[in-house]
Structure formats: C-alpha cells, structure tokens
PDB file of N, CA, C and O in Angstrom, chain B, residues numbered from 101:
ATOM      1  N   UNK B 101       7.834  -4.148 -30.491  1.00  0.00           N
ATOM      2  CA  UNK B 101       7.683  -3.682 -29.128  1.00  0.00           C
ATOM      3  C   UNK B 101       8.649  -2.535 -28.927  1.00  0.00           C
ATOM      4  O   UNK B 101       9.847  -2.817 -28.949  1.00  0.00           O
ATOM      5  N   UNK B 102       8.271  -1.230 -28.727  1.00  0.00           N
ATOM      6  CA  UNK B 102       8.952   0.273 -28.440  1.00  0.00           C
ATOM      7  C   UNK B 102       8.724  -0.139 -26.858  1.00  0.00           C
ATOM      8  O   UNK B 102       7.860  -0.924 -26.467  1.00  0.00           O
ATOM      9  N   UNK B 103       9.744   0.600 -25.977  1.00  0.00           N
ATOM     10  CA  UNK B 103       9.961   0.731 -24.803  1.00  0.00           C
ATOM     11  C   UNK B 103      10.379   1.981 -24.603  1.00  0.00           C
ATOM     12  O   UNK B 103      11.504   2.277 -25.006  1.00  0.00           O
ATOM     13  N   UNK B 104       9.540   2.996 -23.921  1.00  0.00           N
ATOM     14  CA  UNK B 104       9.642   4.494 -23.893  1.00  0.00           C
ATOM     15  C   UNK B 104      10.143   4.370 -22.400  1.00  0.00           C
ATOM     16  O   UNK B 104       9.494   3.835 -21.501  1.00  0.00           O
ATOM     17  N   UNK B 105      11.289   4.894 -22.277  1.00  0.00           N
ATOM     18  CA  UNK B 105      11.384   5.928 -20.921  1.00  0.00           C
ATOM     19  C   UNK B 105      11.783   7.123 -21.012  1.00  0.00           C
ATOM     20  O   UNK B 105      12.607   7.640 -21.767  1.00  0.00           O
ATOM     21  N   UNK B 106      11.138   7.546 -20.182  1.00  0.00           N
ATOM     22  CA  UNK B 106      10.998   9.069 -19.985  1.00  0.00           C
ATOM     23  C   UNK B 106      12.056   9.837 -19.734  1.00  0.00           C
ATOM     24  O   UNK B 106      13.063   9.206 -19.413  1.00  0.00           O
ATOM     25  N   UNK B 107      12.178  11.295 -19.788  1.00  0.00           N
ATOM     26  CA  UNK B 107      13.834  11.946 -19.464  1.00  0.00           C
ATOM     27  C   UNK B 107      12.844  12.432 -17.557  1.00  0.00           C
ATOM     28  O   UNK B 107      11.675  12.468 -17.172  1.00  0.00           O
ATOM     29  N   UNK B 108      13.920  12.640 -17.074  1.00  0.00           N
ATOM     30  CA  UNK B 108      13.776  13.271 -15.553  1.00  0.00           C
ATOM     31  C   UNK B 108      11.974  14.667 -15.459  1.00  0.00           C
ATOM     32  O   UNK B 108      11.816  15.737 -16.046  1.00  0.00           O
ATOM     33  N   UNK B 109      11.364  14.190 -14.830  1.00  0.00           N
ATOM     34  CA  UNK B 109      10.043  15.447 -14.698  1.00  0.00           C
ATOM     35  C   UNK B 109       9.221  15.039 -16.153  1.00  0.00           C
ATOM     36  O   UNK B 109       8.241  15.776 -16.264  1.00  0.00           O
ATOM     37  N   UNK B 110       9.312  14.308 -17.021  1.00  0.00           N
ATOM     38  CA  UNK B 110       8.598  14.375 -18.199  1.00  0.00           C
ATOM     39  C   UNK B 110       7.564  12.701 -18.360  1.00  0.00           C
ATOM     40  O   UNK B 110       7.760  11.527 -18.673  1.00  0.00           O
ATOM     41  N   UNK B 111       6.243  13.748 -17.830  1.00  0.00           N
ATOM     42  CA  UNK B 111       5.658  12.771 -18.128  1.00  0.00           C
ATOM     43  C   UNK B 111       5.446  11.873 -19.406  1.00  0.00           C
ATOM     44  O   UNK B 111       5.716  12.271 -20.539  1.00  0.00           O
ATOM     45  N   UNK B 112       4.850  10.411 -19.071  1.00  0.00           N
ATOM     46  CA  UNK B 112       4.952   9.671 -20.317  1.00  0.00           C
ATOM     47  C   UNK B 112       3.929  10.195 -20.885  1.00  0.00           C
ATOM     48  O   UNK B 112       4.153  10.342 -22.086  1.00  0.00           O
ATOM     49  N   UNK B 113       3.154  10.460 -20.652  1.00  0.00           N
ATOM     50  CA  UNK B 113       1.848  11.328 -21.860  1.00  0.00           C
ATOM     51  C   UNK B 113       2.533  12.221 -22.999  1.00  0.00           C
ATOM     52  O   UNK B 113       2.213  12.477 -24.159  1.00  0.00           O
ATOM     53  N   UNK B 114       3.529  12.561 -22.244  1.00  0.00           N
ATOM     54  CA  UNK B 114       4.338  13.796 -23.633  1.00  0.00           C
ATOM     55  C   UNK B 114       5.003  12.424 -24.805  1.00  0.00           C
ATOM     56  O   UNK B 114       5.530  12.725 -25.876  1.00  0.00           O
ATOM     57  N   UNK B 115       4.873  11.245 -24.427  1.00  0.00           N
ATOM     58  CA  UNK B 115       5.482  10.622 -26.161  1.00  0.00           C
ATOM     59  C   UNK B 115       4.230   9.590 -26.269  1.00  0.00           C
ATOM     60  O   UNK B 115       4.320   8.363 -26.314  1.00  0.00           O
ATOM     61  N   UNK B 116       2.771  10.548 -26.309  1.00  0.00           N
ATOM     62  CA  UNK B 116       1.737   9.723 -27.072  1.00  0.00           C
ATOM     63  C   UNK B 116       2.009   9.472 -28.231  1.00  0.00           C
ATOM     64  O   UNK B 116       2.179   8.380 -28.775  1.00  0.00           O
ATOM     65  N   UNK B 117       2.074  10.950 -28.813  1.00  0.00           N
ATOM     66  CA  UNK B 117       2.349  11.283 -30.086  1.00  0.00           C
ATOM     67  C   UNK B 117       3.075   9.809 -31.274  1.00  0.00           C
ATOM     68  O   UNK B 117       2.543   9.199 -32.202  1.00  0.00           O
ATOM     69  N   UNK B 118       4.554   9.705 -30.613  1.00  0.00           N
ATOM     70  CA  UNK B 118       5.491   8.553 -30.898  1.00  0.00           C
ATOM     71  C   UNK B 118       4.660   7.365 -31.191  1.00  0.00           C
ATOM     72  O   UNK B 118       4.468   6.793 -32.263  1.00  0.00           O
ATOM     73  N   UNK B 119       4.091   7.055 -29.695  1.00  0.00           N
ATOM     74  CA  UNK B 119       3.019   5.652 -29.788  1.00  0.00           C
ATOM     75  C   UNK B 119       2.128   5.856 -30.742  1.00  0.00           C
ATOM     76  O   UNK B 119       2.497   5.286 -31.769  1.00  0.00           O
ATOM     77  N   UNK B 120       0.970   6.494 -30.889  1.00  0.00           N
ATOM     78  CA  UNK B 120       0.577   6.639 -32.022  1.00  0.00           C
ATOM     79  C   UNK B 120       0.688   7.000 -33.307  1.00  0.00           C
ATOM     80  O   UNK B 120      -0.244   6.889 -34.103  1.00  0.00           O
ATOM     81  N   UNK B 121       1.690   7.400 -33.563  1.00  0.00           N
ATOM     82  CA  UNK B 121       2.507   7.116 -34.769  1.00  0.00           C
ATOM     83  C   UNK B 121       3.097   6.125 -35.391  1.00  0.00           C
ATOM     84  O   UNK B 121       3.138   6.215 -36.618  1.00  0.00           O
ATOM     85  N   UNK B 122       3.658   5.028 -34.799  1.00  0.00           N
ATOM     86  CA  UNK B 122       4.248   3.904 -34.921  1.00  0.00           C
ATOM     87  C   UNK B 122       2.872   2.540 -34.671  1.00  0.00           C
ATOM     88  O   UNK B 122       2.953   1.389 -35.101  1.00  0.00           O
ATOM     89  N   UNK B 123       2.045   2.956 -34.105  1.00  0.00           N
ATOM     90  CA  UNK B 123       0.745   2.071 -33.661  1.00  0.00           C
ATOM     91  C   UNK B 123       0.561   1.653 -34.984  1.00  0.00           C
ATOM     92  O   UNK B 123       1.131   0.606 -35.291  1.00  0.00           O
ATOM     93  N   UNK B 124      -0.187   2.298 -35.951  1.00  0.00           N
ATOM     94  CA  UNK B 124      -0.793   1.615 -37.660  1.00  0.00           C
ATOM     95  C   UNK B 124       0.667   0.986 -37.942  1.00  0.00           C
ATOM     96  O   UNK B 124       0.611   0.909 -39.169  1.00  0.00           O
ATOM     97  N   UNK B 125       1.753   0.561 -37.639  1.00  0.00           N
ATOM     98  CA  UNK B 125       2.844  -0.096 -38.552  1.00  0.00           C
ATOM     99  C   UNK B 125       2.833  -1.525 -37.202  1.00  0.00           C
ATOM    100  O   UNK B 125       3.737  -2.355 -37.105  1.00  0.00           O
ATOM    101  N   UNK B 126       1.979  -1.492 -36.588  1.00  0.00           N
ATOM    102  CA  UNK B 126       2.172  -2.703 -35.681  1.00  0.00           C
ATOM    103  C   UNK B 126       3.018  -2.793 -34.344  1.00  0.00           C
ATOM    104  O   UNK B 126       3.127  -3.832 -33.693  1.00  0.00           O
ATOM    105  N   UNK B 127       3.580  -1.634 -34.024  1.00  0.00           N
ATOM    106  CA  UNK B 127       4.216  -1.491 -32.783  1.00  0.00           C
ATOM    107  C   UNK B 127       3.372  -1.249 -31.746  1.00  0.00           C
ATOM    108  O   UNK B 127       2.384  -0.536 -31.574  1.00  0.00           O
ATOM    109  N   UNK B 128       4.154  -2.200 -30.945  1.00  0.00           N
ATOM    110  CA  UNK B 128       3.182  -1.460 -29.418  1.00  0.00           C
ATOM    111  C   UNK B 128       4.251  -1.275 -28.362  1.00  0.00           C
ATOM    112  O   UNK B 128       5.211  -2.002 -28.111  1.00  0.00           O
ATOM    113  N   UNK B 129       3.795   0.083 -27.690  1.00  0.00           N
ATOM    114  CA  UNK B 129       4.425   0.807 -26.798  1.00  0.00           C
ATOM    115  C   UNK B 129       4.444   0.523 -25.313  1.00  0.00           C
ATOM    116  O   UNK B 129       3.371   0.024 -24.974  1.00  0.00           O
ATOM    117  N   UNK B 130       5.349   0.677 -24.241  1.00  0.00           N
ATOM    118  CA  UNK B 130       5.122   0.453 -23.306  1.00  0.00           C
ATOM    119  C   UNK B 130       5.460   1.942 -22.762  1.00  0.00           C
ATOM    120  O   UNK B 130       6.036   2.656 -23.584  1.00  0.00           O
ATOM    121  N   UNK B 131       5.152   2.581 -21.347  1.00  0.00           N
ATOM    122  CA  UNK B 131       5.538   3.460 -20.799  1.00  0.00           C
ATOM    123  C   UNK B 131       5.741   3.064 -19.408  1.00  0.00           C
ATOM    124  O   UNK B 131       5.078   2.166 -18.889  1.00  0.00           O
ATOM    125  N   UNK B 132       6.483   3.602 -18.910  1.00  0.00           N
ATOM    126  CA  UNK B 132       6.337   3.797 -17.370  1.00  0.00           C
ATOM    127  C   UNK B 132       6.738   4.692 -16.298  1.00  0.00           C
ATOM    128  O   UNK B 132       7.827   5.085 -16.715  1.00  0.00           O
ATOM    129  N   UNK B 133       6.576   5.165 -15.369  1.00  0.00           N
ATOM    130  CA  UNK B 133       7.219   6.576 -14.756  1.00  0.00           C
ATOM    131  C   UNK B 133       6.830   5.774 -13.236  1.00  0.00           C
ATOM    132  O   UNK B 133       6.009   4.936 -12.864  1.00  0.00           O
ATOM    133  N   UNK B 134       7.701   6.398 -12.758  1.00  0.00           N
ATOM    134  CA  UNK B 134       8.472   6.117 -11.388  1.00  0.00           C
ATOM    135  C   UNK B 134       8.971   7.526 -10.604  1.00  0.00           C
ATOM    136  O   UNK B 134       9.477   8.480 -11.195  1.00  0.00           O
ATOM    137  N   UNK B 135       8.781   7.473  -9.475  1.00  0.00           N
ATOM    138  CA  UNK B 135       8.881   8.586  -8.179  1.00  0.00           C
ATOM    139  C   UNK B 135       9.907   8.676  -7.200  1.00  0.00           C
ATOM    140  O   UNK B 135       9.656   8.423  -6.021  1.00  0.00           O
ATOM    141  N   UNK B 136      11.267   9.083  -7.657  1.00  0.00           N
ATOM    142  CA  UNK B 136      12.362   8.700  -6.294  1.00  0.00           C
ATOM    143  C   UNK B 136      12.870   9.878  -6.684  1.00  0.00           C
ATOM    144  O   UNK B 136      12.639  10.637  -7.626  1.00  0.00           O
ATOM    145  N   UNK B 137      13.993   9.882  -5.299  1.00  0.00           N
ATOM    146  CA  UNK B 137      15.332  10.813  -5.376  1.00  0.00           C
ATOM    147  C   UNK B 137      15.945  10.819  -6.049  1.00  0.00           C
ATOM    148  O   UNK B 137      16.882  10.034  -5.906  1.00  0.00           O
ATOM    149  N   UNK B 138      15.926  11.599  -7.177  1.00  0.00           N
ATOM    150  CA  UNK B 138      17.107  11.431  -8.526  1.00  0.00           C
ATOM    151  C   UNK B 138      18.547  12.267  -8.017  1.00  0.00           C
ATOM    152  O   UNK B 138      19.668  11.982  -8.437  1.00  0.00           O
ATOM    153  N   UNK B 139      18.300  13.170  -7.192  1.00  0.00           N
ATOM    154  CA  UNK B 139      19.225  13.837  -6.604  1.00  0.00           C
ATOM    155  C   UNK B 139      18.961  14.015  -4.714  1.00  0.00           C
ATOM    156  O   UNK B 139      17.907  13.810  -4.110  1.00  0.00           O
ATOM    157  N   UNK B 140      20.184  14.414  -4.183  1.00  0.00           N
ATOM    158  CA  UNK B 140      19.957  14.225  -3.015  1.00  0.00           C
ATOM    159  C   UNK B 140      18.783  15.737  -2.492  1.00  0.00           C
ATOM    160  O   UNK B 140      18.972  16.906  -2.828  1.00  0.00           O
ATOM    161  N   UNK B 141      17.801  15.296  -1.750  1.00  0.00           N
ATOM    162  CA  UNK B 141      16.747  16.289  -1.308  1.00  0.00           C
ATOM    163  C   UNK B 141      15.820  16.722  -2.910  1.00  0.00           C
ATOM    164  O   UNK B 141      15.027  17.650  -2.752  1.00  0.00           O
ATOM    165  N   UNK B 142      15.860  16.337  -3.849  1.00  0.00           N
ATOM    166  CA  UNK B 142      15.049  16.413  -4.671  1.00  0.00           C
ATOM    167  C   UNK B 142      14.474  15.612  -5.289  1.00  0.00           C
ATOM    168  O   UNK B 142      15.180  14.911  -6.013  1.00  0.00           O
ATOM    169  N   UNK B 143      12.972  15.349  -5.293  1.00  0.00           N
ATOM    170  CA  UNK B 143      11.921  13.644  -5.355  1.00  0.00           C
ATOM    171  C   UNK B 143      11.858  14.606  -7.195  1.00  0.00           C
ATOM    172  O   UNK B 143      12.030  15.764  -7.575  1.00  0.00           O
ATOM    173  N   UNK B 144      11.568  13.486  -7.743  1.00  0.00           N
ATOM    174  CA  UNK B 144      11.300  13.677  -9.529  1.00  0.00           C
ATOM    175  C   UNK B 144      10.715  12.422  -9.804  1.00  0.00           C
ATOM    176  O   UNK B 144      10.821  11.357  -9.197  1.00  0.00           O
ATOM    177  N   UNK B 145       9.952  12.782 -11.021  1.00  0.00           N
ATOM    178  CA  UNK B 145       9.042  11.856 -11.489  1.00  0.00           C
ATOM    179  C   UNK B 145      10.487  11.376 -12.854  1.00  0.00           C
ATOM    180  O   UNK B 145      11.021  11.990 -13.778  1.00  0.00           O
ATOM    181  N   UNK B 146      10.616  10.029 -12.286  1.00  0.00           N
ATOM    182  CA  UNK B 146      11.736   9.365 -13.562  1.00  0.00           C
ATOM    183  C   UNK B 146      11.248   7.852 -14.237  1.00  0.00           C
ATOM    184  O   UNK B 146      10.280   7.136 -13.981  1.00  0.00           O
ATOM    185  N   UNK B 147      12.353   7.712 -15.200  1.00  0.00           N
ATOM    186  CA  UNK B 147      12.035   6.747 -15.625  1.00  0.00           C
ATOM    187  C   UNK B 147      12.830   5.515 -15.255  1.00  0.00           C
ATOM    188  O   UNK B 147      12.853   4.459 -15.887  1.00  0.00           O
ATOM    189  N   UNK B 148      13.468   5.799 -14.154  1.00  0.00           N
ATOM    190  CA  UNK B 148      14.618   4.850 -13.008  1.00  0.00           C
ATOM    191  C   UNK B 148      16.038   4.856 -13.574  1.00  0.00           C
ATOM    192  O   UNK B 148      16.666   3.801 -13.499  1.00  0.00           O
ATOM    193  N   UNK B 149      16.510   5.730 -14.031  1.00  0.00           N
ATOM    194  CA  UNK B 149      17.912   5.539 -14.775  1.00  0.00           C
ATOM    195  C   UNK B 149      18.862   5.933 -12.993  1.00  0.00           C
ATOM    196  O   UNK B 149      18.690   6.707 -12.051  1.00  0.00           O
ATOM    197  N   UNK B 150      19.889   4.803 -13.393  1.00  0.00           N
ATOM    198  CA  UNK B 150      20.859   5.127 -12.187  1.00  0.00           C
ATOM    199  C   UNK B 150      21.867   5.950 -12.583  1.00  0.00           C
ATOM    200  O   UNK B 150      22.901   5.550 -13.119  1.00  0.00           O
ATOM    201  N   UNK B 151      21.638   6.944 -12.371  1.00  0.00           N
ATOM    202  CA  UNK B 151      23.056   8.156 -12.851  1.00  0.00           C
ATOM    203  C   UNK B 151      24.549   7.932 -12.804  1.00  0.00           C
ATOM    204  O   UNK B 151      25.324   8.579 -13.509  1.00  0.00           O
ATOM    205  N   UNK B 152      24.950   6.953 -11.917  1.00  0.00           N
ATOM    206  CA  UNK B 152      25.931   6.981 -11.180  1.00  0.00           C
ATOM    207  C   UNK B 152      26.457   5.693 -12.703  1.00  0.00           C
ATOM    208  O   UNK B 152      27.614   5.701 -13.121  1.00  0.00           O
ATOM    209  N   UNK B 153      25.386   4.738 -13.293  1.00  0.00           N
ATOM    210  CA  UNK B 153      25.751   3.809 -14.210  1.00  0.00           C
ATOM    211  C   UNK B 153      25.873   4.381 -15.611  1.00  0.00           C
ATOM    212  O   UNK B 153      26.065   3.627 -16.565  1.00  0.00           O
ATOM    213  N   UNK B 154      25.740   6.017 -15.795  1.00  0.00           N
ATOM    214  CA  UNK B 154      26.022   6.528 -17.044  1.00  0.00           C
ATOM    215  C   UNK B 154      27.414   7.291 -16.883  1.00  0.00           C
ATOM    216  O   UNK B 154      27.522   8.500 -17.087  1.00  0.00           O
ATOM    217  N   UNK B 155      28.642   6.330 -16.435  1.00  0.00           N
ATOM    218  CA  UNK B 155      30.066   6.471 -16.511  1.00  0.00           C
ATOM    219  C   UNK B 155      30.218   5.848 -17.952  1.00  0.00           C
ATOM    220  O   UNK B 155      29.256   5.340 -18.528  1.00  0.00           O
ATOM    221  N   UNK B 156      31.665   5.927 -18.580  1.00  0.00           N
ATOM    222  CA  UNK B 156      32.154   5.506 -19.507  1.00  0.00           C
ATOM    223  C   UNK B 156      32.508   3.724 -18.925  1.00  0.00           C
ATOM    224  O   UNK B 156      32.519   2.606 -19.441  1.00  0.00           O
ATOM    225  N   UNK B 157      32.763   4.333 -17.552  1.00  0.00           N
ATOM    226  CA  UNK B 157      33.294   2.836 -17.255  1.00  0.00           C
ATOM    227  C   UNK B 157      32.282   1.943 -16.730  1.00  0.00           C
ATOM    228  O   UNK B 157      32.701   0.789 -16.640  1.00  0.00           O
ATOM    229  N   UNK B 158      31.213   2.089 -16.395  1.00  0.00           N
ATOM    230  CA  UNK B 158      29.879   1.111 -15.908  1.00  0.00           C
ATOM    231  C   UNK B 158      28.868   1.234 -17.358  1.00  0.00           C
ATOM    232  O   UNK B 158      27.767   0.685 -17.354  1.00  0.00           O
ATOM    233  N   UNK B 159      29.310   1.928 -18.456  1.00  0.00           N
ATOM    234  CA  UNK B 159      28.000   2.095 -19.039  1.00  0.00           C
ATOM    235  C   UNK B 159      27.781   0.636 -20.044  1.00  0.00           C
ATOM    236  O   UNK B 159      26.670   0.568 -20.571  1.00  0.00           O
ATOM    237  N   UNK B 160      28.690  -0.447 -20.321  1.00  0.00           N
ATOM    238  CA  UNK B 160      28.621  -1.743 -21.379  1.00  0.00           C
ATOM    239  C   UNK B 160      28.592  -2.534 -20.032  1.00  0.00           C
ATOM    240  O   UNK B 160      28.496  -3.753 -20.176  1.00  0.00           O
ATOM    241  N   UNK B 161      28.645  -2.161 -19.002  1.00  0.00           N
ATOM    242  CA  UNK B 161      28.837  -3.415 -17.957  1.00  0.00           C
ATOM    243  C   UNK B 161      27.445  -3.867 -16.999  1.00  0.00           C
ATOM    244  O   UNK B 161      27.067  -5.021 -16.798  1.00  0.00           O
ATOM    245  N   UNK B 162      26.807  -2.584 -16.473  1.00  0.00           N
ATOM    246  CA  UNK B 162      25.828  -2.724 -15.931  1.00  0.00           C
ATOM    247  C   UNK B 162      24.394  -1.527 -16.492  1.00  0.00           C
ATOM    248  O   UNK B 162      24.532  -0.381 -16.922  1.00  0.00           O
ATOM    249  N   UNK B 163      23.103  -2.300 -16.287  1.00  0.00           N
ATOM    250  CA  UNK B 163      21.662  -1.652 -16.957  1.00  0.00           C
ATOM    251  C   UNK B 163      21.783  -0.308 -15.989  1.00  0.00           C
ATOM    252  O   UNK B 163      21.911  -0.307 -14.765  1.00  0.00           O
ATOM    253  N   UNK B 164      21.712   0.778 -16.833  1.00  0.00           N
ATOM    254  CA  UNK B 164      21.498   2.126 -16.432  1.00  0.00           C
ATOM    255  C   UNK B 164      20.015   2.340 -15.956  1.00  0.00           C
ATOM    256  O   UNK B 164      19.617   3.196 -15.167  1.00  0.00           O
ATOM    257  N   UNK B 165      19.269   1.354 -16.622  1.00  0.00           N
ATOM    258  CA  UNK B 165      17.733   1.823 -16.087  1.00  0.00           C
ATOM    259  C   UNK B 165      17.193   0.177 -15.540  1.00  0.00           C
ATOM    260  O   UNK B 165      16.854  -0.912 -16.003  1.00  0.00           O
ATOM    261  N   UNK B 166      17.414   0.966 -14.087  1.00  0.00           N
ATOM    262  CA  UNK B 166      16.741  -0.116 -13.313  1.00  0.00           C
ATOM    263  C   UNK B 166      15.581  -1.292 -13.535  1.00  0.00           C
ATOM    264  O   UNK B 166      15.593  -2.487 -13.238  1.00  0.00           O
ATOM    265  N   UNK B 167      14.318  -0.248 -14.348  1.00  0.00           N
ATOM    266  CA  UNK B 167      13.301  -0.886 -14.425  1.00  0.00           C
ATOM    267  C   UNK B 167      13.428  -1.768 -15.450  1.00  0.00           C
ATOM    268  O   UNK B 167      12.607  -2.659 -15.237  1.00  0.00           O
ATOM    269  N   UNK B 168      13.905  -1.942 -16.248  1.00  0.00           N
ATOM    270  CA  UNK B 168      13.934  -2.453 -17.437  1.00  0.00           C
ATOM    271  C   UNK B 168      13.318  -4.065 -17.133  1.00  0.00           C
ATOM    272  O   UNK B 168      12.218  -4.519 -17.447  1.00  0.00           O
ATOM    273  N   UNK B 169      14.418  -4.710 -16.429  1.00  0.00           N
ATOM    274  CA  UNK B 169      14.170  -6.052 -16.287  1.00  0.00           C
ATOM    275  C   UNK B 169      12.361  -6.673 -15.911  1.00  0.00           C
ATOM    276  O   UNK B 169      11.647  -7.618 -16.246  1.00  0.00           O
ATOM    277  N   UNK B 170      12.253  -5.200 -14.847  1.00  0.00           N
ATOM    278  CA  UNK B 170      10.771  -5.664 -14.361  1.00  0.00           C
ATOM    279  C   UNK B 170       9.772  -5.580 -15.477  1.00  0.00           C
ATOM    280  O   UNK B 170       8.766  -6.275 -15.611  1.00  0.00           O
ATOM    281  N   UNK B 171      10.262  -4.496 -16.356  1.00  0.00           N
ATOM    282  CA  UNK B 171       9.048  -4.242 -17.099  1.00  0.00           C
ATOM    283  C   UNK B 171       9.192  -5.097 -18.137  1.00  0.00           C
ATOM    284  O   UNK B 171       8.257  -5.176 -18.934  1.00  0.00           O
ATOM    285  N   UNK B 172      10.576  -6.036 -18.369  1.00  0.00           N
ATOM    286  CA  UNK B 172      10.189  -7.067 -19.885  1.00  0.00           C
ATOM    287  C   UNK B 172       9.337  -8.524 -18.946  1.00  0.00           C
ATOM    288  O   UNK B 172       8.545  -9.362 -19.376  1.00  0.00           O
ATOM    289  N   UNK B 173       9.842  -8.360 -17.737  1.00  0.00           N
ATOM    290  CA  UNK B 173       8.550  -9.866 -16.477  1.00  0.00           C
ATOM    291  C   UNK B 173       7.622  -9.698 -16.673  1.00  0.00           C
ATOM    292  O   UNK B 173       6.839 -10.638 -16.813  1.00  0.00           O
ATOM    293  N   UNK B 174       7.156  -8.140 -16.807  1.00  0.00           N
ATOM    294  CA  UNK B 174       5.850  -7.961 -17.089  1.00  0.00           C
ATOM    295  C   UNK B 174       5.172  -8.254 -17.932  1.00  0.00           C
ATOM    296  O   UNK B 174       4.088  -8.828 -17.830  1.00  0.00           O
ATOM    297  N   UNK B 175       5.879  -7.789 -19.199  1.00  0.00           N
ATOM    298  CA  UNK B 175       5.221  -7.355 -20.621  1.00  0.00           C
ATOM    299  C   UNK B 175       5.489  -8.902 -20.929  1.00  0.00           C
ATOM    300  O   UNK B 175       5.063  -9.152 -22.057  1.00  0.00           O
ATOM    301  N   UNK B 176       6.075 -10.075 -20.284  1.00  0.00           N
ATOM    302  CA  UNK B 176       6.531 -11.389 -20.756  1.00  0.00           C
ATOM    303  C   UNK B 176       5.137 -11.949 -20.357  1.00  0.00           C
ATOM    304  O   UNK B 176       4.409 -12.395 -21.243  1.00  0.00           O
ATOM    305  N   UNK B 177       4.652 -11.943 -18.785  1.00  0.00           N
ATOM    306  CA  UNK B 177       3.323 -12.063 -17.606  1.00  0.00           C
ATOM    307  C   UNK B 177       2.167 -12.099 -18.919  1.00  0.00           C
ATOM    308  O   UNK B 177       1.446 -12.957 -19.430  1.00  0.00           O
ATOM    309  N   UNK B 178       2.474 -10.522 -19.148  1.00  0.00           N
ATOM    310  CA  UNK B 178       0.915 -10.035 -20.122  1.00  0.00           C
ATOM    311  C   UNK B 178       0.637 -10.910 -21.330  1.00  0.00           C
ATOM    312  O   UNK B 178      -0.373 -11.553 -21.617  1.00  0.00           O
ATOM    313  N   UNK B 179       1.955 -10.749 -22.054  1.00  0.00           N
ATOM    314  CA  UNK B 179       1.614 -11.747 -23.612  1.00  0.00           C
ATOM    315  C   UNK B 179       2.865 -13.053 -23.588  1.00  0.00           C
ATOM    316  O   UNK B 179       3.651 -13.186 -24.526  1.00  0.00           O
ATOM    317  N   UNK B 180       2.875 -13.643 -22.782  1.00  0.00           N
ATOM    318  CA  UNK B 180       3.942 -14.570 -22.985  1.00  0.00           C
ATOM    319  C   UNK B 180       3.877 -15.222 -24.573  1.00  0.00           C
ATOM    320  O   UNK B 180       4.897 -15.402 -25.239  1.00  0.00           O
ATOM    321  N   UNK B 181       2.799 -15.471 -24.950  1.00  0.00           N
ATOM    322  CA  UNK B 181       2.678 -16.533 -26.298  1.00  0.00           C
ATOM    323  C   UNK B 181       2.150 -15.927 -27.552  1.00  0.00           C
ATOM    324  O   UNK B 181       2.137 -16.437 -28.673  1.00  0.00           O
ATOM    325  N   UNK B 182       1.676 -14.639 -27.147  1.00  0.00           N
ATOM    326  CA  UNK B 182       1.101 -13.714 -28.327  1.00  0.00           C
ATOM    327  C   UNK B 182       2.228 -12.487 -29.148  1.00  0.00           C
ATOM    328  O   UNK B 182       3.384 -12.871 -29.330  1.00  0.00           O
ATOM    329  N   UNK B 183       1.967 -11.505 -29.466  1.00  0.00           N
ATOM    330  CA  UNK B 183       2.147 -10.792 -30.382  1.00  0.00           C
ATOM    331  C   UNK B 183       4.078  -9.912 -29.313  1.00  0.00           C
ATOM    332  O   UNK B 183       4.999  -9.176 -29.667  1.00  0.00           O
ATOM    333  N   UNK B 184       3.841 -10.351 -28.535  1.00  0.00           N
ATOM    334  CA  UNK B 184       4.858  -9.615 -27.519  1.00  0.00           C
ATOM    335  C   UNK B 184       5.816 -11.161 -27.166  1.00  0.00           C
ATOM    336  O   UNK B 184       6.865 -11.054 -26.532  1.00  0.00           O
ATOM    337  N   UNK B 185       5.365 -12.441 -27.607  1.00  0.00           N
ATOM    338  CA  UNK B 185       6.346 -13.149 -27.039  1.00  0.00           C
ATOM    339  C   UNK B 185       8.059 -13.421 -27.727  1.00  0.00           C
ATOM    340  O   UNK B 185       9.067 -13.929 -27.236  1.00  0.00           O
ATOM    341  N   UNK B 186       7.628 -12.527 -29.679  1.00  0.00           N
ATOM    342  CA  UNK B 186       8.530 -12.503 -30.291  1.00  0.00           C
ATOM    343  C   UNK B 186       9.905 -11.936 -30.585  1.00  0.00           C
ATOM    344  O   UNK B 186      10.552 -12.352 -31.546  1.00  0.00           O
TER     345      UNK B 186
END
C-alpha cells in the first residue's frame, strides 16, 4: 500500500505515472487532494500538511498531514480483511 500526497497546487493525476509503475509489482496506491487556506488569503489545492507541524520541534511529536488518519479509516472501511488489511 503507497500513500501519495501531493506537494501544494499539484494535482494527484501528476503521480499516475508512480501508481502505474509500481501497480504490476502488487502495490496499490491511494491519492487524495483537499481545498483550504494553506496561507492566509490564499485557497490551494493540498494534500492537508499543517505547516506550522514541519518545525524541528513538532516534527517526531505530532502528524504533519492531517489527513492521514482519515484516509488509513478509510482504506481500513474498504478492505478491512483483504489485500489492504496487511
């Protein structure tokens, strides 16, 4: 299981490539993109990273990318007992 997030403005379509490359060796990819204020007065298409948690001093302590947790509930939801529960 690969877990792609995206850098700031870059859609996930730009790392098909990756996914299908790694696809024939048995990996499967997840993507996801998300729509907020990454900066103040400027909306961007992200992949939820909290900027403020890529300090030296928050970066072993707390998840820099928000989504993470939701998207392993998910991907747990989708295949709990199959090929993703391992």
């Amino acid at each position: 299981m690969l877990i792609l997030f995206n850098g700031i403005n870059v859609d996930p379509s730009g790392y098909r490539w990756m996914a299908e490359t790694v696809a024939p060796t048995g990996v499967v990819t997840a993507t996801n993109q998300l729509v907020s204020e990454e900066m103040t007065g400027h909306t961007a298409a992200t992949s939820g990273i909290d900027l403020d948690r890529l300090t030296p001093e928050q970066l072993s302590h707390r998840l820099s990318v928000l989504a993470l947790p939701a998207l392993l509930a998910m991907l747990q939801r989708l295949n709990g007992e199959g090929l993703l529960a391992g």
